[in-house]
C-alpha positions in Angstrom: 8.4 -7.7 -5.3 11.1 -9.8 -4.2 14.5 -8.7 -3.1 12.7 -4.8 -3.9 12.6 -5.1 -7.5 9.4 -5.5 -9.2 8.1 -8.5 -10.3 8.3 -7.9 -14.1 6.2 -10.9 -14.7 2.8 -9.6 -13.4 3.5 -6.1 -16.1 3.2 -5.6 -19.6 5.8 -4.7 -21.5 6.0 -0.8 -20.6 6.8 -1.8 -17.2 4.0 0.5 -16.0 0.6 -1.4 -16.4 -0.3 -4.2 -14.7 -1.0 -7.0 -16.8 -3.9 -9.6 -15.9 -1.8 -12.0 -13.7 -0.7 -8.8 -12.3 -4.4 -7.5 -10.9 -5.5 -10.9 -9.7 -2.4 -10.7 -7.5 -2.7 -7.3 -6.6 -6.5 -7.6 -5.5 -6.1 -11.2 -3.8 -3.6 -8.8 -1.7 -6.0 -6.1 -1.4 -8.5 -8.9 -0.2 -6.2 -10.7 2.2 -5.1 -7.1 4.1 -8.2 -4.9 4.8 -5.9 -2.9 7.3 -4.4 -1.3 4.0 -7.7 0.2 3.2 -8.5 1.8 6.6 
């Protein structure tokens, strides 16, 4: 996340899991850089 520290927003409470803000983030990145996937 910013500044290196995770962006606490996008998890649930364990800090572990994702929450759903979280995925739609994480796959609109996964969409935006197919480079990561190669």
């Amino acid at each position: 996340g910013e500044n290196g520290l995770p962006m606490f927003r996008y998890y649930l409470p364990d800090l572990v899991h994702l929450n759903t803000a979280g995925y739609a983030v994480w796959a609109e990145a996964l969409r935006k850089t197919p480079a990561l996937l190669a």
